[in-house]
N, C-alpha and C positions, 0 to 999 in steps of 0.2 A: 284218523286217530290223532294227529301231530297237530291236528287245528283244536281239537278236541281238549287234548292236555293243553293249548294256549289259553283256551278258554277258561279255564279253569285256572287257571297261576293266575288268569288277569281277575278273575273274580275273588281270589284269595287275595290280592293286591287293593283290592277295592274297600274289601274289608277289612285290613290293614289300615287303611287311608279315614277308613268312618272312623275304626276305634282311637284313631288317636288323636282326629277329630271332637270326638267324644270326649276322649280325656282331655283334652287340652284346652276343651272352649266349656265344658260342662255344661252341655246342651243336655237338658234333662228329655225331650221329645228324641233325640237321636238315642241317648240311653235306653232308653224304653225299646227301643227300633234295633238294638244291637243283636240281641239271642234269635231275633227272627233273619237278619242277613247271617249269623251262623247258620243257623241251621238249613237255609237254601244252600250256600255255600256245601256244608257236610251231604246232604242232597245228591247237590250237582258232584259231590267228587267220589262219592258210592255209585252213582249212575257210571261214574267213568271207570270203578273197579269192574262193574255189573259186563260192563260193554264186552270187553274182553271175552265171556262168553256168550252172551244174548245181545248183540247191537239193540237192535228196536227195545228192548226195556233200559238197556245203560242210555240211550237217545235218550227219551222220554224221560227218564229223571234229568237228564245233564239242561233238557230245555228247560224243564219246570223249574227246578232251579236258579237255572240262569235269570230266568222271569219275574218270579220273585225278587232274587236279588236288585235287578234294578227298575223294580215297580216301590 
């Protein structure tokens, strides 16, 4: 579960890093690409509330997730 919540700060970090990316170089392609790394993000971090009582579904969102994020 401890690598699991890492996973997850570092993917919230990531997307920290795009958005102000975003804002700061006004890349209009990375804008467009912003609500889609939310929403893997919000994703992967419901799969990590889910886990707590169903592992294998809170898994399986936190990968997909994560996948997305850095696809």
């Amino acid at each position: 579960m401890g690598l699991a919540i890492g996973g997850i700060i570092a993917n919230w970090l990531a997307v920290l890093i795009f958005y102000l990316n975003t804002s700061l170089n006004y890349d209009e392609a990375s804008r467009t690409l912003l609500p889609f790394a939310i929403i893997s993000v919000l994703v992967a971090t419901i799969g990590l509330i889910i886990a707590t009582n169903n592992k294998k579904i809170g898994g399986v969102l936190i990968i997909i997730g994560s996948i997305f994020l850095y696809h």
